[in-house]
C-alpha positions as CSV (number, residue, x, y, z in Angstrom):
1,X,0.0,0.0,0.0
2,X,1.1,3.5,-0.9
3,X,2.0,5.9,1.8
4,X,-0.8,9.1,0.9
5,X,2.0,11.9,0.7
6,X,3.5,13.2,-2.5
7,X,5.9,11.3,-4.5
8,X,8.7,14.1,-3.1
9,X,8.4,13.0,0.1
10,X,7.4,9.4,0.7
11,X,10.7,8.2,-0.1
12,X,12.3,8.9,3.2
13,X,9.2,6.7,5.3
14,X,8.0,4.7,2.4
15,X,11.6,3.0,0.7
16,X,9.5,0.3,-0.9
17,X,8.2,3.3,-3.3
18,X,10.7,4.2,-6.3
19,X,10.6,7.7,-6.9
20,X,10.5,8.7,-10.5
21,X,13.3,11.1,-11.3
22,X,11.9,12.9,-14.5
23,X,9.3,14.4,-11.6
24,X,11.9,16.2,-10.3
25,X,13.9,20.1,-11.4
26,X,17.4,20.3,-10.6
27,X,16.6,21.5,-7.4
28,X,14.1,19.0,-6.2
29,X,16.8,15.8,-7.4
30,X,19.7,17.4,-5.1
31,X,17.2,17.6,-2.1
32,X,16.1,13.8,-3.2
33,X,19.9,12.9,-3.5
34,X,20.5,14.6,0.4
35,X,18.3,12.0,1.3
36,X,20.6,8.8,-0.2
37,X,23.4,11.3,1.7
38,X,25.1,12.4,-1.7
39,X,26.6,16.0,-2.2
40,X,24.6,18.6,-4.9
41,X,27.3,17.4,-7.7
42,X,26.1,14.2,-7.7
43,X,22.5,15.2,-8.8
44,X,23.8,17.3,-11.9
45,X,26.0,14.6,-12.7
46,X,22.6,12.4,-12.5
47,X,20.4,15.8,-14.1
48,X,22.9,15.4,-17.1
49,X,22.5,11.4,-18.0
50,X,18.6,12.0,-17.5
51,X,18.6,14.7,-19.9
52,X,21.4,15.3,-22.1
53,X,21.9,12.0,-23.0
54,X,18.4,10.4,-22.7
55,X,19.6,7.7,-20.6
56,X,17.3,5.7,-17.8
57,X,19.2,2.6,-16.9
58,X,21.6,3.4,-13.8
59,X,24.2,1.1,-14.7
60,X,25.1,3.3,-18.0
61,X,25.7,6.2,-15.8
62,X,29.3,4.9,-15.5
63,X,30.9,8.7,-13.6
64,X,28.4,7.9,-10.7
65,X,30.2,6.0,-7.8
66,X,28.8,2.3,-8.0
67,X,27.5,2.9,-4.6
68,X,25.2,5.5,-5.9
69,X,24.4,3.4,-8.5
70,X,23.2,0.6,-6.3
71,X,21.6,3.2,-4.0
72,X,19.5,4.7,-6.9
73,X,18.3,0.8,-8.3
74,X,16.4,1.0,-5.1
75,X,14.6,4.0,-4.5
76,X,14.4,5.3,-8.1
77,X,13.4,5.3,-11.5
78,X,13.6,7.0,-15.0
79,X,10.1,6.1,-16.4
80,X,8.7,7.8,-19.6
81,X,4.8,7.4,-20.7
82,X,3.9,4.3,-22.8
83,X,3.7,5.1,-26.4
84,X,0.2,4.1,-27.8
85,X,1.1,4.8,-31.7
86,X,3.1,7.5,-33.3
87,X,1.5,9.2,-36.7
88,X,3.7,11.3,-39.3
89,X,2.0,13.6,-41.7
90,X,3.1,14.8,-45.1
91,X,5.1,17.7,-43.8
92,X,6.8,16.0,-41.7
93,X,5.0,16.9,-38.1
94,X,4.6,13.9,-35.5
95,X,2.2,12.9,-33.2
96,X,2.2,10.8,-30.3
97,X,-0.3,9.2,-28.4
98,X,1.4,8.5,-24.5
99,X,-1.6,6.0,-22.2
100,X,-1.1,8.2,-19.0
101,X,-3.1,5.4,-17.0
102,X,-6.4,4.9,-16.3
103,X,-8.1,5.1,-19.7
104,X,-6.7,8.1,-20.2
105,X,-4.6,8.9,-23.5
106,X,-2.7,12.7,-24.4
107,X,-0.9,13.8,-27.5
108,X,2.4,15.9,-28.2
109,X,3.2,16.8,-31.6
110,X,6.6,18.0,-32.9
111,X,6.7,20.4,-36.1
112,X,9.4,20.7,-37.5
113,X,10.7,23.5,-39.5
114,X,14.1,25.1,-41.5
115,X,14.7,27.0,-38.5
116,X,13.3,25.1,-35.4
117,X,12.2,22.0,-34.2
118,X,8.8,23.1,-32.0
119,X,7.4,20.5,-29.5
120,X,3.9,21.1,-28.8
121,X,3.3,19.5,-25.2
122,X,0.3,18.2,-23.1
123,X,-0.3,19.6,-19.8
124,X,-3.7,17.9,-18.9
125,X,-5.4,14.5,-19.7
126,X,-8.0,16.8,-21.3
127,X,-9.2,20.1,-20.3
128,X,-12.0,21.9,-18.0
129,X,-12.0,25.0,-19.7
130,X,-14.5,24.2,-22.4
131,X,-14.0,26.3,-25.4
132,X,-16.1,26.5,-28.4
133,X,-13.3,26.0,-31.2
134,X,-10.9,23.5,-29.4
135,X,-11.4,19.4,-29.5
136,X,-9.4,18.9,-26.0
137,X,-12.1,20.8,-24.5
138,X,-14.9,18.9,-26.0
139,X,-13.7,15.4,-24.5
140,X,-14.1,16.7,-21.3
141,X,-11.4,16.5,-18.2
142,X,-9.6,13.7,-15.9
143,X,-6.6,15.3,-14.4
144,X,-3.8,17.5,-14.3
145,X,-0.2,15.8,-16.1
146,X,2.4,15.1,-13.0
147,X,5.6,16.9,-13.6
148,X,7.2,13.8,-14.5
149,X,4.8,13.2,-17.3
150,X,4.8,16.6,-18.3
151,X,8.9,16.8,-19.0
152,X,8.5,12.7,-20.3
153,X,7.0,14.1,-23.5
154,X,10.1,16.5,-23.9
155,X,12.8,13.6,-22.7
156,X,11.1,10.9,-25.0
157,X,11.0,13.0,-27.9
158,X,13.7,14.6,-28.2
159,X,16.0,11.6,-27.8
160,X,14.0,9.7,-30.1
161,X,13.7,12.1,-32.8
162,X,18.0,12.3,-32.3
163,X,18.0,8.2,-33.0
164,X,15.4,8.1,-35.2
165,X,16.8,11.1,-37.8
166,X,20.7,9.9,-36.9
167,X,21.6,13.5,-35.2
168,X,24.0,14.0,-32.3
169,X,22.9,17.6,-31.4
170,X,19.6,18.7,-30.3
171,X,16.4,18.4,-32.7
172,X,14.3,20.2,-30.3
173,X,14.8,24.1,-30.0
174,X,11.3,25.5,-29.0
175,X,8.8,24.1,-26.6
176,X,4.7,25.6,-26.3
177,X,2.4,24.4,-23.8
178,X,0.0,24.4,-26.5
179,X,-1.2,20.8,-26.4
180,X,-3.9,19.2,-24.4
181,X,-4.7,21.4,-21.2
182,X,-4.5,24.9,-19.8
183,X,-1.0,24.8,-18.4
184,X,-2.1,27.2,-15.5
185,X,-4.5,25.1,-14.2
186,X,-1.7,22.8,-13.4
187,X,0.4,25.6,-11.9
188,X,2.1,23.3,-9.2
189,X,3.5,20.8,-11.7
190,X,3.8,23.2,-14.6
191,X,6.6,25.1,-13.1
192,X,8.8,22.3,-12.0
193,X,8.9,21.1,-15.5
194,X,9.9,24.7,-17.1
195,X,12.4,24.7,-14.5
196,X,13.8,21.2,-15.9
197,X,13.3,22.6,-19.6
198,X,15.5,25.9,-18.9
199,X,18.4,24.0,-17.2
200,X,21.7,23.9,-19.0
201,X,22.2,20.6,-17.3
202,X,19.1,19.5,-19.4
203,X,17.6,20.8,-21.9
204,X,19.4,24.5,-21.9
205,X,16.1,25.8,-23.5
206,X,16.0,30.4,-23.6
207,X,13.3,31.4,-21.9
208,X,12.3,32.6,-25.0
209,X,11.7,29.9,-26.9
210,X,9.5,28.2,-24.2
211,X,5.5,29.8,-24.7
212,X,3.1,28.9,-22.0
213,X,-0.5,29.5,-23.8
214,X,-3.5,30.1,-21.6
215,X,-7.0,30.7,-22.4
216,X,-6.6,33.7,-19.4
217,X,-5.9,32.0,-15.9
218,X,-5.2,35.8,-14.4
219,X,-4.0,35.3,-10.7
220,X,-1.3,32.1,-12.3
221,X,-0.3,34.4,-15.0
222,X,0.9,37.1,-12.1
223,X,2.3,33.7,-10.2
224,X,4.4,32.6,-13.6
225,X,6.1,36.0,-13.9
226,X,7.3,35.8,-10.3
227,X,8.1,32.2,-10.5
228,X,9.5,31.7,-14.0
229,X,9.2,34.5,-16.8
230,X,8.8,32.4,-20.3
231,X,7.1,33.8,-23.0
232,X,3.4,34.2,-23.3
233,X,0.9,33.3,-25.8
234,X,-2.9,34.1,-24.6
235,X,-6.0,32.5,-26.5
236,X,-8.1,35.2,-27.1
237,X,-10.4,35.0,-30.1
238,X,-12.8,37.9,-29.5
239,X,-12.5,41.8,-29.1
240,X,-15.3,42.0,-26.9
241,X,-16.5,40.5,-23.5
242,X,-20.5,39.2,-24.9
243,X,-18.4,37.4,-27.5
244,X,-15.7,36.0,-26.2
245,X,-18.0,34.5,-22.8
246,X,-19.5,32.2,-25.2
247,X,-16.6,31.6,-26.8
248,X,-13.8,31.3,-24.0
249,X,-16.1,30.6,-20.5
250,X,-13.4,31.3,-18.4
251,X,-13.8,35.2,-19.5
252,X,-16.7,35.1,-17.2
253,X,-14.3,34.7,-14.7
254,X,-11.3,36.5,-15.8
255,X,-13.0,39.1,-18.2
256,X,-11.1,41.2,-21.1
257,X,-9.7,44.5,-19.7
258,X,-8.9,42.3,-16.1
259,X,-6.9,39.6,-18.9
260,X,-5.3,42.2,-20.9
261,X,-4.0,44.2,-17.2
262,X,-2.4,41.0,-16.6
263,X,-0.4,40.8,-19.5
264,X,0.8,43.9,-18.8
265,X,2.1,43.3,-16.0
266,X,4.1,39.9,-17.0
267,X,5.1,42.0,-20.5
268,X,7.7,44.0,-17.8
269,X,9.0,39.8,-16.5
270,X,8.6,38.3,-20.2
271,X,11.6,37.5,-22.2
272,X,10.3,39.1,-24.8
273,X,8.9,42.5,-25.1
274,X,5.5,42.0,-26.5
275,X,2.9,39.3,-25.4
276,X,1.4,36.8,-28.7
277,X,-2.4,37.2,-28.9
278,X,-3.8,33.5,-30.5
279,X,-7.2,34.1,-32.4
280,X,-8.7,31.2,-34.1
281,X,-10.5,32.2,-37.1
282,X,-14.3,31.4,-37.4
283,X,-16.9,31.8,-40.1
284,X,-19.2,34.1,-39.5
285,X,-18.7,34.0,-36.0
286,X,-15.6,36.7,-34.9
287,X,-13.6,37.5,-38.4
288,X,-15.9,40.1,-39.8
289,X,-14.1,43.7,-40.5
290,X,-16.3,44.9,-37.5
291,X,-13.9,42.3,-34.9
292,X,-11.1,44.0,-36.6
293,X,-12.0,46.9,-36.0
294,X,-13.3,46.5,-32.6
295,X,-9.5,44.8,-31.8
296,X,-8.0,47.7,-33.0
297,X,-9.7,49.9,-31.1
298,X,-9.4,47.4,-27.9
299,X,-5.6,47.2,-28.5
300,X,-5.4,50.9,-28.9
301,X,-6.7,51.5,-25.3
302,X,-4.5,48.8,-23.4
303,X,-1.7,49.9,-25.9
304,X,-2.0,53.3,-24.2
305,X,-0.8,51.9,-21.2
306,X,2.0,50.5,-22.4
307,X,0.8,46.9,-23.3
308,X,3.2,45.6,-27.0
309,X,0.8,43.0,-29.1
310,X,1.4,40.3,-31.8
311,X,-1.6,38.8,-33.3
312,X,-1.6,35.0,-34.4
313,X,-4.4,34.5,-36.4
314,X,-4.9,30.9,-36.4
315,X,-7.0,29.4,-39.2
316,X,-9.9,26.9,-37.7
317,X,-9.1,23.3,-38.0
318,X,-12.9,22.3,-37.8
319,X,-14.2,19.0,-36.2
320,X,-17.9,17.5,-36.4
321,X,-18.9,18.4,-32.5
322,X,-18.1,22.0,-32.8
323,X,-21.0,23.3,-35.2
324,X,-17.8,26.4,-36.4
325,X,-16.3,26.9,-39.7
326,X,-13.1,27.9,-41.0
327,X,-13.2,31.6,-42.3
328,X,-12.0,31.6,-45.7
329,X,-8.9,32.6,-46.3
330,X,-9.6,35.9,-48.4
331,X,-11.7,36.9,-45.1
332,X,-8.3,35.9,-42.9
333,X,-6.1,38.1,-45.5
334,X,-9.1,41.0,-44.8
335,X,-8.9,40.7,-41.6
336,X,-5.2,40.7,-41.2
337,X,-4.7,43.7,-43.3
338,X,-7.2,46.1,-41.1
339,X,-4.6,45.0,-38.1
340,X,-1.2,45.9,-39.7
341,X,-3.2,49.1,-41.4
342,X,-3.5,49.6,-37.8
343,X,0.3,49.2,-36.5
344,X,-0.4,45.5,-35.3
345,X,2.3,43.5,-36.1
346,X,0.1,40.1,-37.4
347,X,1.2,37.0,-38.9
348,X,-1.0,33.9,-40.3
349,X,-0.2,30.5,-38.7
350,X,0.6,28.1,-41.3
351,X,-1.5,24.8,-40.7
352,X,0.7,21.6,-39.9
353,X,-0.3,18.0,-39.2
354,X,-4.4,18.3,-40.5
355,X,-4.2,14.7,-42.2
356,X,-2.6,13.6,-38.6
357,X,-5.1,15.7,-36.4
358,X,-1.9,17.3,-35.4
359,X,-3.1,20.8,-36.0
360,X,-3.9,23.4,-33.6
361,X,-7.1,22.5,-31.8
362,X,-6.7,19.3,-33.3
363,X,-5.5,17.5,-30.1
364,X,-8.1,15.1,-28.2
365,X,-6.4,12.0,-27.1
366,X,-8.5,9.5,-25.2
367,X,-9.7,10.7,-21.6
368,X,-12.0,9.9,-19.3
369,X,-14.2,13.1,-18.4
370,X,-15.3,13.8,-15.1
371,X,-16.6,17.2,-15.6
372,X,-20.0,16.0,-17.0
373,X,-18.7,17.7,-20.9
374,X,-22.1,16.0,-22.8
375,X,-24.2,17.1,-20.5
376,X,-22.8,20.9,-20.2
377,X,-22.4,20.7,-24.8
378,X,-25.7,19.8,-25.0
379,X,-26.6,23.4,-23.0
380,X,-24.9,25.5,-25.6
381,X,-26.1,23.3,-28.6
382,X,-28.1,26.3,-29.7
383,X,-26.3,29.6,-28.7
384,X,-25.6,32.9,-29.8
385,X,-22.5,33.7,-31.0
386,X,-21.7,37.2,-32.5
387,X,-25.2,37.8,-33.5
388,X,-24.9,34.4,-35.5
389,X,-26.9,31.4,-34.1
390,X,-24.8,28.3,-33.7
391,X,-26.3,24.8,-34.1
392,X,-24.4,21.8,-32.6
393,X,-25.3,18.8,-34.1
């Protein structure tokens, strides 16, 4: 029987229990190597063969004293996630299924292009936030990722995709918490696993090329610029509260000019000087010349105060439960053009992974919800959306 305290502690009353070191930042392994009585160096030496060099079987670790070794073969593990099936699309972007346990399956993607090798990570064996547009949220929510099987994704990938294209040096050079999830929901075992990301003695990631996305968790976003300043990327998708409610429920919560206050104050943390705005593109629903407008004029006011914009505008992958469309492009290319008329700098995300269901909002996985999704879909199957009534089938 398992001892009911975290995984951090047990080990010093419960030595039957292996701990599993990917759950652990550089930090929280030299507290966990205190414990076996070995000094600080001995956990970057560990940190390294974990990280750098992909490795999970003590015995290859051949600069640890053997008595470490032996130590570790008792009370620890390196365990990754089981690997359900692996899809490659056309352009070269992969998907992964990992079973998490329980019925529950997530996905990570990696997209790679000339520049950069992006990993698109799960944070969330689903998601509670619910949002019109996004497939995660329509399978509902079982739990928040552990850190361990947050940073598994990044540790499995990127020493696979090393073996598996015959490379030596890293394939991964930008990580998003853009997969299934809101990332700051899961606050406590988020920031553990950026930490483990941004180490030199692992994965020696710039702050800069690691996005945490949210869907506008307000009093977390203040939390991550204290904590761990990466750079930002917030799903927005409306100009205007009425719209953006039905759209994105959490704005009832955490409403527009509260959101966009809160990006101002992380912009002064961020690594970069401007904060990315996502906004999915729907028919009919919020890409009319009127939401441009209305943006400009809502980026105008916080832009006053000091708040520096990007706008993704992020073309609607659709899916069969959602009842939305995917604006035409001529309407994206309209729509764009009234934002950099306006000074907005605005780019169009280029659409990876759709014969994989890799693309973005793509991501469902397998989970088993406990948030009651059908029954709270089935409310909104007729709704109002922008003036434009919505039928769910």
């Amino acid at each position: 029987m398992l001892c009911a305290v975290p995984v951090r502690e047990r080990n010093a009353w419960c030595p039957d229990v292996t701990a599993n070191l990917l759950d652990f930042d550089l930090d929280g392994l030299a507290a966990f190597c205190e414990q076996l009585g070995e000094k600080r160096f001995r956990a970057t030496q560990l940190f390294r063969w974990i990280h750098q060099r992909g490795a999970s079987d003590f015995g290859q670790m051949t600069d640890l004293a053997k008595s470490l070794r032996e130590k570790l073969a008792g009370v620890a593990r390196v365990e990754g996630l089981a690997v359900v099936s692996r899809h490659e699309s056309t352009d070269g972007t992969v998907k992964w299924l990992f079973d998490v346990g329980n019925g529950d399956v997530i996905e990570t993607v990696f997209i790679p292009e000339a520049d950069r090798g992006t990993l698109c990570i799960s944070s969330q064996a689903g998601c509670a936030v619910g949002c019109r547009f996004c497939s995660t949220g329509h399978q509902g929510f079982s739990r928040n990722l552990t850190t361990a099987e947050i940073v598994a994704q990044l540790w499995f990938a990127e020493h696979f995709l090393r073996a598996h294209l015959g490379r030596q040096d890293r394939v991964i050079s930008n990580v998003v918490m853009m997969g299934m999830g809101e990332p700051l929901q899961n606050y406590a075992q988020l920031l553990p696993a950026l930490r483990v990301m941004l180490d030199d003695h692992a994965y020696g990631l710039s702050r800069r090329r690691v996005t945490v996305s949210t869907s506008g968790v307000v009093p977390m976003i203040d939390r991550l610029a204290e904590d761990c300043p990466v750079a930002l990327a917030v799903s927005l998708h409306a100009p205007y509260d009425e719209l953006r409610d039905n759209l994105v429920p959490l704005n009832k919560k955490y409403p527009i000019d509260e959101l966009l206050a809160a990006c101002l104050r992380y912009q002064g943390a961020a690594p970069r000087d401007f904060i990315t705005f996502e906004y999915c593109m729907l028919d009919g629903v919020n890409d009319q010349p009127e939401h441009a407008r209305a943006l400009v004029a809502l980026m105008k006011v916080h832009g006053d105060l000091g708040l520096s914009c990007k706008f993704n505008l992020i073309p609607f992958n659709p899916f069969p439960a959602s009842g939305l469309k995917r604006s035409d492009m001529s309407q994206v290319v309209a729509f764009s053009k009234i934002l950099l008329e306006a000074g907005i700098v605005t780019t169009v995300r280029k659409t990876r992974g759709d014969d994989i269901d890799a693309a973005c909002g793509q991501l469902a996985g397998d989970v088993q919800d406990r948030t009651g999704v059908d029954r709270r879909m089935a409310a909104q199957r007729q709704v109002m959306l922008g003036g434009i009534k919505v039928v769910v089938a």
